[in-house]
C-alpha positions in Angstrom: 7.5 18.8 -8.9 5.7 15.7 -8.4 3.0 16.6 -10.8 5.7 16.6 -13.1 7.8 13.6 -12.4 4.1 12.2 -12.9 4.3 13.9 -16.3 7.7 12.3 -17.0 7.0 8.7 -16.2 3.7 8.5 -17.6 5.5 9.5 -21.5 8.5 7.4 -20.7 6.1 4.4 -20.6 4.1 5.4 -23.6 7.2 5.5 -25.8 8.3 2.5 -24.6 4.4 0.6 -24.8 4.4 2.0 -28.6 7.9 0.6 -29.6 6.8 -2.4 -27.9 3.1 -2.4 -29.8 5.2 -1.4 -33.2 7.6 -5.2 -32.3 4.3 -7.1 -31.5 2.2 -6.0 -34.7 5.1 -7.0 -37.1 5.2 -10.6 -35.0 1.5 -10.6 -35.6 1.3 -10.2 -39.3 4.1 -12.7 -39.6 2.3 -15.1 -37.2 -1.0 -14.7 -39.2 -0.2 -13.6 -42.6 -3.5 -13.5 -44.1 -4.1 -10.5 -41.8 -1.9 -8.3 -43.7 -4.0 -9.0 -46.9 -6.9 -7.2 -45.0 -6.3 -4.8 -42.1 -4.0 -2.6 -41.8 -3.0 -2.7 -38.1 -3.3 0.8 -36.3 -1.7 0.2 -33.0 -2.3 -1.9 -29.8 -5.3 -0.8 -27.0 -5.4 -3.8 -24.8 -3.1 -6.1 -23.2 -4.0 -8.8 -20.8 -1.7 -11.8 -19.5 -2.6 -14.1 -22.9 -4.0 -12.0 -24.9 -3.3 -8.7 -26.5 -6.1 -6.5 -28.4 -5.1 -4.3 -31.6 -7.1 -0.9 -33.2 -7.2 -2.7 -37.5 -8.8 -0.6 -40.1 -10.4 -3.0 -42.7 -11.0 -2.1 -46.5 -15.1 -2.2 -46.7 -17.0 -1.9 -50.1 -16.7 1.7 -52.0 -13.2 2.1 -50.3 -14.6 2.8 -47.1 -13.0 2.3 -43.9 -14.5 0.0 -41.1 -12.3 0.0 -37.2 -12.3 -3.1 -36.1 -10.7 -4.8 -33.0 -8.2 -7.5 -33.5 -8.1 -9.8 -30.2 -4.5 -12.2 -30.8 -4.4 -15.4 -28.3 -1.4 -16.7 -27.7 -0.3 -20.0 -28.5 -0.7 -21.4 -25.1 -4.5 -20.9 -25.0 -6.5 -24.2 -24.9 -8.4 -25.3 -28.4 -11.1 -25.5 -26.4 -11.3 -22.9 -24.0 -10.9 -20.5 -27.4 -13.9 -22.1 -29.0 -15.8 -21.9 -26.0 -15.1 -18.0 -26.1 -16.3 -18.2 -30.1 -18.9 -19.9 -29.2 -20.6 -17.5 -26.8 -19.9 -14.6 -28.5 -21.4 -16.3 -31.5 -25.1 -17.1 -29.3 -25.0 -14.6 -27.6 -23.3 -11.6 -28.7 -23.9 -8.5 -31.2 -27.8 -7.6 -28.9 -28.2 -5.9 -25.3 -24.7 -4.7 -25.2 -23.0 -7.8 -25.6 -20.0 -7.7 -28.3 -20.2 -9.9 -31.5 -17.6 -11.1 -33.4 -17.3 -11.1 -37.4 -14.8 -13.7 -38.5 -11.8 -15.4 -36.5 -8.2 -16.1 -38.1 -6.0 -19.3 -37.6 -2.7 -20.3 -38.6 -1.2 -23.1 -36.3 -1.6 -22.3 -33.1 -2.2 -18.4 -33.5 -5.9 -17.6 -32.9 -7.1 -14.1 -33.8 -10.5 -13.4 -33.1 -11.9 -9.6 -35.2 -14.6 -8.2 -33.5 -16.2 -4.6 -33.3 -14.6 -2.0 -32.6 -16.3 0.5 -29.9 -14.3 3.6 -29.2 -14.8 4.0 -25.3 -13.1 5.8 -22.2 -11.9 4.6 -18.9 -13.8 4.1 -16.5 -11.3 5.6 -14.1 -10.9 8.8 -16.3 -14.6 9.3 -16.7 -15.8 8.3 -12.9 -15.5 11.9 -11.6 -17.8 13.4 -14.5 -20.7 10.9 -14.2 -23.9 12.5 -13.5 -26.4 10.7 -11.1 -28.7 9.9 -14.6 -25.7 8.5 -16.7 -24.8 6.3 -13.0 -28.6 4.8 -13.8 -28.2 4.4 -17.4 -24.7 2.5 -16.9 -26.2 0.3 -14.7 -29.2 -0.5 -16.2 -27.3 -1.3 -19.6 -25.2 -3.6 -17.8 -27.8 -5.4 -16.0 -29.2 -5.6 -19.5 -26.2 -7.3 -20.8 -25.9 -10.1 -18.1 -29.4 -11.1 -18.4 -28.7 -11.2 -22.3 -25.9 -13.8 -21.2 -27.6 -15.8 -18.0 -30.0 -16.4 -20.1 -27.9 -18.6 -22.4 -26.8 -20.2 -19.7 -23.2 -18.3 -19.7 -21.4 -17.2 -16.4 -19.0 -14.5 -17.4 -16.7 -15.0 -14.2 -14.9 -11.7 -14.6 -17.5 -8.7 -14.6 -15.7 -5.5 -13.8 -15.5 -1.8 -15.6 -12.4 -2.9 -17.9 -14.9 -5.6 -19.6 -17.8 -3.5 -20.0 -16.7 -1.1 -22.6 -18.6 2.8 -22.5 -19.1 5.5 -24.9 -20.0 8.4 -22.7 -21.0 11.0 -26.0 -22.8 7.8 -28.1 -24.2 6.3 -25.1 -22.8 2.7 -26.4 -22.2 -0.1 -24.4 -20.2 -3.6 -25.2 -19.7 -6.6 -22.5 -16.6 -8.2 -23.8 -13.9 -10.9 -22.5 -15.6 -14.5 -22.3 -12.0 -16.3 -21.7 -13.0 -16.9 -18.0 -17.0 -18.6 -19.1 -18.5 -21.4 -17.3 -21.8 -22.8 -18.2 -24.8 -23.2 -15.7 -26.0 -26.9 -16.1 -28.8 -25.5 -18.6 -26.0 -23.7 -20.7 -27.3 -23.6 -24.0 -23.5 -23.3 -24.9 -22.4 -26.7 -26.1 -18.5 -26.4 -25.6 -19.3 -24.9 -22.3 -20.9 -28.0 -21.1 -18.0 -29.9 -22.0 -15.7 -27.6 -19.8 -19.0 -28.1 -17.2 -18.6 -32.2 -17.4 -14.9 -31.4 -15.7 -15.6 -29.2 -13.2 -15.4 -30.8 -9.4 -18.2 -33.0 -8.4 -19.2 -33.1 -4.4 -21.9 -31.5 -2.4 -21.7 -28.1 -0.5 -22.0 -30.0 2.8 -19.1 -30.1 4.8 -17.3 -30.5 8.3 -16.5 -27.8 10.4 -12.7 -27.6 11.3 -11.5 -24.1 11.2 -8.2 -22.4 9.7 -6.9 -19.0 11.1 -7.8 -16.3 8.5 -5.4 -13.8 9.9 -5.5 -12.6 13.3 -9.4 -12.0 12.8 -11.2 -14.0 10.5 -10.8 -17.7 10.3 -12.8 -19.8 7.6 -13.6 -23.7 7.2 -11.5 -25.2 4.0 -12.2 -28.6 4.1 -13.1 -31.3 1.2 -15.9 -32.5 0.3 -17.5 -35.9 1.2 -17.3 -36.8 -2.5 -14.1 -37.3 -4.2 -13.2 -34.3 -6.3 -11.8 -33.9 -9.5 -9.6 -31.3 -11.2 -11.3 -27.6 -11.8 -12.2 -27.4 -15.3 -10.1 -24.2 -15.6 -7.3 -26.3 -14.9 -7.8 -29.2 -16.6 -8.8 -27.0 -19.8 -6.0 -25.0 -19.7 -3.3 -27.6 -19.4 -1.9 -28.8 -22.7 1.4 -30.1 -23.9 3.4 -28.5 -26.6 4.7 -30.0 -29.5 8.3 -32.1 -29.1 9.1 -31.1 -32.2 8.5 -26.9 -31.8 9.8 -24.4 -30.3 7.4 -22.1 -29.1 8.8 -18.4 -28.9 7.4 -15.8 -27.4 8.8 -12.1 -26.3 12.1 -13.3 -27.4 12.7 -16.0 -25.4 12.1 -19.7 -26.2 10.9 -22.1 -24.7 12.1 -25.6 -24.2 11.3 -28.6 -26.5 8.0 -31.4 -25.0 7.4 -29.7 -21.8 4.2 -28.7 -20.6 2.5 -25.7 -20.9 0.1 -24.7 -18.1 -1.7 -21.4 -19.3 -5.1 -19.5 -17.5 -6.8 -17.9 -20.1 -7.1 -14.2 -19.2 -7.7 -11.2 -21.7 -7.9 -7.4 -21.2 -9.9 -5.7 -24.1 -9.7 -1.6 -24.2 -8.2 -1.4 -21.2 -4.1 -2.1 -20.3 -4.7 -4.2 -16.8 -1.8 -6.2 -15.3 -3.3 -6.7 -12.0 -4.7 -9.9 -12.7 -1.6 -12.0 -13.1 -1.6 -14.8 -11.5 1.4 -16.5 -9.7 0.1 -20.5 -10.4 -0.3 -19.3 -13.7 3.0 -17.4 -14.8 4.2 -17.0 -18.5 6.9 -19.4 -18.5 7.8 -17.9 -21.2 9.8 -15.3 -19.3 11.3 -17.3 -16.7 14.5 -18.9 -17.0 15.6 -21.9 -14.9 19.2 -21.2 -13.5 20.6 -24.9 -12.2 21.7 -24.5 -8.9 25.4 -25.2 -8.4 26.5 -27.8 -6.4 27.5 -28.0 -2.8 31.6 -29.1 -2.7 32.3 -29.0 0.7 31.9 -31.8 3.3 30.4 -29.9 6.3 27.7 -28.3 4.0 27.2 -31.8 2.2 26.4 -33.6 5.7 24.0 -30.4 6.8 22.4 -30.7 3.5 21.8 -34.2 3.9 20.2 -34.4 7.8 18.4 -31.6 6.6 16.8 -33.8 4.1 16.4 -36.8 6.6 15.0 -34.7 8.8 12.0 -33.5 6.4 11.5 -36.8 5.2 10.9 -37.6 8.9 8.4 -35.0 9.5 6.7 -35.8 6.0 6.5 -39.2 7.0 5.0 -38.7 10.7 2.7 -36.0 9.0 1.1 -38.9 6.4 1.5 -41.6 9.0 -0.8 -39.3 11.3 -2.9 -38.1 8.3 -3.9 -41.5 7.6 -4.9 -42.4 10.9 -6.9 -39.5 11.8 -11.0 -40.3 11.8 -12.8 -38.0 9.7 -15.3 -36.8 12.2 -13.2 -35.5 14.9 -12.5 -31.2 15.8 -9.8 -29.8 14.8 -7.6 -28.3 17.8 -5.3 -25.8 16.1 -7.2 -22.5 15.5 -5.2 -19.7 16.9 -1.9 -21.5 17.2 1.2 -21.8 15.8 0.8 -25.6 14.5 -1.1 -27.1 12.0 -2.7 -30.6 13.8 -3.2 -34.2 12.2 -6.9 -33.7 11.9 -6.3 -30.6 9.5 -3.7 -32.3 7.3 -5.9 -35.3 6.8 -7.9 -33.1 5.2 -8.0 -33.2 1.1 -7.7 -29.5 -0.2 -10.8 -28.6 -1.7 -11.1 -27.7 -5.4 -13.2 -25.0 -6.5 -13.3 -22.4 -9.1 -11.5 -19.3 -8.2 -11.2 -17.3 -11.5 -11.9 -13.4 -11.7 -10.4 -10.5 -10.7 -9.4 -9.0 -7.2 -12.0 -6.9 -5.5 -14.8 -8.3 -7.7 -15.2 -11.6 -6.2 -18.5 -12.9 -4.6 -18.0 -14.4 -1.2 -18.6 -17.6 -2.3 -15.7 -17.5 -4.8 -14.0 -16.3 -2.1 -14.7 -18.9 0.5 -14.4 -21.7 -2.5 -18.2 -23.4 -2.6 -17.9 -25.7 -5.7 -21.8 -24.5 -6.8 -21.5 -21.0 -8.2 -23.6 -20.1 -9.9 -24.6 -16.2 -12.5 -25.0 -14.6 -9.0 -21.4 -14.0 -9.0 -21.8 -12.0 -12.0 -24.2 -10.1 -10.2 -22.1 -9.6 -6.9 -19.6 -7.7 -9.2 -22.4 -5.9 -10.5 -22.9 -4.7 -7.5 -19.7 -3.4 -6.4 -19.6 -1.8 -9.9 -22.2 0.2 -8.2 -20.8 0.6 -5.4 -18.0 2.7 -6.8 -20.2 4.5 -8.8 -22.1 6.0 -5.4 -19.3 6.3 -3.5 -17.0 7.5 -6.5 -14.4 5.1 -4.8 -12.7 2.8 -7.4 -11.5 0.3 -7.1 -13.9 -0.2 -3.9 -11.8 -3.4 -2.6 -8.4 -4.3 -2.8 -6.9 -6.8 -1.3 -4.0 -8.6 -1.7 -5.5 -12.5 -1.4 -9.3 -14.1 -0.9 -9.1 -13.5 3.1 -8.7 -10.7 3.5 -11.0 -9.3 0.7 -13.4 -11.5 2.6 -13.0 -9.6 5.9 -13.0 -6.5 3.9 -16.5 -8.0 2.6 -17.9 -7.7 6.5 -16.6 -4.4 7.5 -19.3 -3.4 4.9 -22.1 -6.0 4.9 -21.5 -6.7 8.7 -19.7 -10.2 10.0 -23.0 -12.0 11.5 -24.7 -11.6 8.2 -21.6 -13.2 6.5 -21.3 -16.1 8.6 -24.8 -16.7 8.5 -24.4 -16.6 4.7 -21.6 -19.1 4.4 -24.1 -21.3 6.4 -26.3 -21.6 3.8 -23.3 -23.5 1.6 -21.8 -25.1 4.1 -19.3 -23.3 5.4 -18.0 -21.9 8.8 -16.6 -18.4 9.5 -15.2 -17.1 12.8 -14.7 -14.0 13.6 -12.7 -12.6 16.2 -14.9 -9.2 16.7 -18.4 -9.1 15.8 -18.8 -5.9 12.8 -21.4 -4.2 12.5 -23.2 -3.8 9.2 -23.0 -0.7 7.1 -25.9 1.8 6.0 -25.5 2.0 2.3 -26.7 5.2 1.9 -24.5 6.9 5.2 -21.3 5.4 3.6 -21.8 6.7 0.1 -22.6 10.1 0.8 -19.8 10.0 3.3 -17.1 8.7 1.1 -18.2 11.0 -1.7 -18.2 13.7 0.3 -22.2 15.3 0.6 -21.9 15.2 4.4 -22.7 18.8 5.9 -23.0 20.9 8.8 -24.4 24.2 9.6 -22.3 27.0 11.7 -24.8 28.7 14.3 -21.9 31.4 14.7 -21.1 32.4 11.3 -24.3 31.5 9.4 -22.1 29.6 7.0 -22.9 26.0 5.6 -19.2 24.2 5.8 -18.0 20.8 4.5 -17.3 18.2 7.0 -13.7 16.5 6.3 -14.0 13.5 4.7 -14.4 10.5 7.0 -14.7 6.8 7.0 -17.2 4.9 7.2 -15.9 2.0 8.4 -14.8 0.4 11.8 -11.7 0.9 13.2 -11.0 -2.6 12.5 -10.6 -2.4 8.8 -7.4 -2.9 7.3 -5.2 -0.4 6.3 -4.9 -1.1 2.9 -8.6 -1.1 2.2 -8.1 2.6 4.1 -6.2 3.6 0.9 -8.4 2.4 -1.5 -11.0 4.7 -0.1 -9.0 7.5 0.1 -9.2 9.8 -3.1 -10.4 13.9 -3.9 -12.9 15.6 -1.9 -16.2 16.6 -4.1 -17.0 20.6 -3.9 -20.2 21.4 -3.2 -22.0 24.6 -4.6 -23.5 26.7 -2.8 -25.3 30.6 -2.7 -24.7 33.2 -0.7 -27.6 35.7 0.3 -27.1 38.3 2.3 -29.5 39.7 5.0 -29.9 43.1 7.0 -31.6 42.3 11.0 -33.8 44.4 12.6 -30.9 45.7 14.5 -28.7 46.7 12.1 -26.7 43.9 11.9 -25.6 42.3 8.5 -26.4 38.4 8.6 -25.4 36.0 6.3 -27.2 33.1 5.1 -25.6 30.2 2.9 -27.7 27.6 1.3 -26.9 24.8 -0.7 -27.1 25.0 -4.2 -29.1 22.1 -6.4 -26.0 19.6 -7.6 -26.4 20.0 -11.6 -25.6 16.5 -11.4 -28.1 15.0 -9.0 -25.8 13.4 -7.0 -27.7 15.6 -3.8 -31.3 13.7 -4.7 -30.0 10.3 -5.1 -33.3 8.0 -4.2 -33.6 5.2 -2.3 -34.8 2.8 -4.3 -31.1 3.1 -5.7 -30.0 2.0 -2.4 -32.4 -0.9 -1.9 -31.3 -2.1 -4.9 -27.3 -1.8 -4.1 -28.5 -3.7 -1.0 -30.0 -6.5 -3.2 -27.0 -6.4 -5.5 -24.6 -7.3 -2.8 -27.0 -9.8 -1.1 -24.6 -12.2 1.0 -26.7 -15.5 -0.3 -26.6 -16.1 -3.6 -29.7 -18.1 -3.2 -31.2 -15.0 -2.7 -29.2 -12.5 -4.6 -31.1 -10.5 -7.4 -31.0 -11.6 -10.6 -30.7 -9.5 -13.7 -33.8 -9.6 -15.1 -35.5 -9.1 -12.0 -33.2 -6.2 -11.3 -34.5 -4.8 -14.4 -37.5 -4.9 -12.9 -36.7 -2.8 -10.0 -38.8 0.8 -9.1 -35.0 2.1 -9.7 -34.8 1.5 -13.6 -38.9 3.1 -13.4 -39.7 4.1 -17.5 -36.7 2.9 -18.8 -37.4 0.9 -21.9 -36.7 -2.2 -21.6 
């Protein structure tokens, strides 16, 4: 029954995605009609907050057919955040597994960018049938594609399966989606220096007051000595429409001169909606409903020394704010108050962009300096799911709690001492002890065994955690998923004394995953190195004994 109320829901929403695609391709070729002159729009494969990708078929020389992939940005995206995107895919793209592009369309404010199109699976759908060869070939291919881009200078900021399109049978990868790219400060990308100049000044040395981080982790958030400026994502993203258009999108309009705050986020091959984010709704599908107002006199003075009453507290909370030295210890970890000390403190700006689960703990804990080591943290968790055949590894709902998720793998002393190293101060309320890579792959995917003195017979142990006891229960969930089978051979023996014994060895895995070196472990472990000082970098991971006679 449920495997076919599964069946149900999963065509309902593909009729309704394909009348929706069939909607948006028509709004597309009136948007940019030039397209219609030259592809003939197939369908839509991707869908992202602002963005959308379509499947085109353009008319090559000799009447020959060429698939190419149409990526529309809406309206809202920032002039220069979209020629930043160009830009890199420009330098950098079309060698190592990085995706080219071959022209870009513009009418008004409608940007579509045609690129390549690689025919590829999901990562999801083809997890399960990975052999432990293609796992090192993925790997090493992607590794291959972020050194192609650090070495321009260009931090992706959103490195996870979605973005790095496979082809299991043509062995064809593609690193796509640059709308999230930040420059290193020797970015040979010119517009990504000018998104660089507005990113937030100040040094990684900080105070030490702590904020609760749940009832178990609590992390310093403080500002920096410096005065800080606006993130460049915000700043970049923030542009006002025209007074005299209305902009229209999904049917609903939007009104006349106000603002439009977009985050520029695309999706390409893959339909992903989990990385909406709530500062950075389409207002385009809100509607403002004016509150009706309050007739009655009793509700009319309640209202009112309601309002006198905040002002007061607002008032005594500056008043203290402004008074409060700098210098001093916060008082208010673990209680159920907020103190003067902590609301003098400026909220500190840092860039935050990527998606759930593939953050690098110093996204996570906000230190302005990040560097093409977070590319390399999600790298590594990439990895991760590919040993443990977990995916997604992580999920959390919000930057805490995937940060104490974080320790109940890599251990909480080797985090804190970590955030030391940029400034930054973690408690924890329970000291965690650090996993052994290797233990908690085999475990989760199953390869544990034991042998039965009584019977002879090899038997699967039930899948087990891992993890502490302490981890939370929806990272439980995430790691819950399909036992592997394990073959095995059965021989059968006759004793001296008559009696029949039976013997059962394991069978070889056809797919390696029983001889999984450790060199692929050790460099896992460098992968998801706390310190990004230290962290791996692609070309050196390239390097590694693990990628041994792979051509470079």
């Amino acid at each position: 029954f449920q495997t076919t109320k599964k069946c149900i829901t999963r065509t309902f929403f593909t009729l309704n995605f394909s009348l929706g695609a069939s909607t948006d391709i028509e709004k597309l070729y009136e948007a940019v009609p030039q397209l219609g002159n030259l592809f003939k729009i197939k369908g839509k494969i991707g869908e992202g907050t602002f963005s959308s990708v379509y499947l085109a078929v353009a008319q090559g020389r000799g009447n020959q057919e060429e698939k190419v992939a149409l990526k529309h940005l809406i309206p809202t995206s920032h002039p220069v955040r979209i020629a930043a995107e160009l830009q890199c895919l420009i330098v950098a793209g079309g060698q190592d597994n990085v995706m080219g592009v071959k022209c870009c369309f513009r009418k008004n404010d409608h940007v579509v960018i045609v690129m390549p199109y690689l025919e590829h699976e999901s990562f999801l759908d083809i997890l399960n049938s990975l052999s432990f060869e293609e796992v090192r070939d993925y790997m090493f291919n992607l590794l291959k594609a972020l050194k192609r881009i650090h070495h321009f200078g260009i931090v992706h900021r959103d490195v996870k399966p979605s973005n790095f399109l496979y082809n299991q049978q043509l062995k064809q990868y593609a690193l796509v989606d640059f709308g999230l790219a930040q420059g290193t400060p020797e970015t040979k990308i010119e517009l990504l220096k000018v998104i660089q100049s507005e990113a937030p000044q100040g040094s990684c040395t900080y105070t030490k007051p702590q904020i609760t981080l749940g009832s178990q982790v609590s992390v310093t958030s403080t500002a920096p000595r410096h005065s800080t400026h606006q993130s460049a994502t915000k700043t970049a993203n923030k542009r006002p429409c025209s007074a005299s258009q209305t902009q229209i999108k999904e049917g609903h309009k939007r009104k006349e001169g106000q603002e439009c705050f977009a985050h520029q986020r695309s999706v390409f091959g893959e339909r992903n909606f989990n990385v909406r984010s709530p500062a950075f709704q389409d207002r385009s599908t809100v509607k403002l409903v004016k509150q009706p107002k309050v007739t009655d006199i009793p509700s009319r003075k309640l209202s009112a020394k309601k309002k006198a009453t905040s002002t007061l507290n607002n008032g005594l909370a500056k008043k203290a704010a402004s008074s409060c030295p700098a210098n001093l210890t916060c008082d208010c970890y673990a209680k159920d108050r907020v103190c003067s000390i902590c609301l003098s403190r400026r909220q500190q700006v840092a860039p935050r962009a990527g998606t759930p689960g593939f953050r690098a703990p110093e996204v996570l804990i906000k230190c302005p300096h990040q560097s093409t080591a977070i590319d390399i943290w999600s790298a590594g968790i990439i990895f991760l799911s590919l040993l443990s055949d977990r995916y997604p590894f992580y999920k959390a709902g919000d930057d805490l709690t995937a940060l104490a998720q974080i320790m109940t793998i890599r251990g909480s002393r080797e985090t804190i001492q970590a955030a030391r190293t940029f400034g930054k101060s973690i408690l924890c309320s329970k000291e965690i002890v650090a996993q052994d890579l290797r233990k908690l792959c085999e475990r989760l995917r199953g390869n544990s065994t034991s042998f039965d003195n009584s019977t002879g017979d090899v038997q699967i142990k039930p899948q087990e955690s891992a993890l502490p006891a302490e981890i939370s229960n929806a990272f439980e969930a995430s790691l819950q998923g399909p036992q592997k089978h394990i073959h095995y051979q059965k021989q059968h023996h006759h004793g001296g004394d008559g009696r029949d014994v039976r013997i059962t060895e394991k069978g070889a895995d056809p797919k390696g995953w029983d001889n999984v070196p450790d060199e692929a472990y050790d460099l896992l472990d460098k992968l998801l190195d706390l310190n990004p000082a230290t962290r791996i970098t692609a070309k050196d991971a390239l390097l590694h004994p693990f990628f041994r006679n792979m051509k470079q």
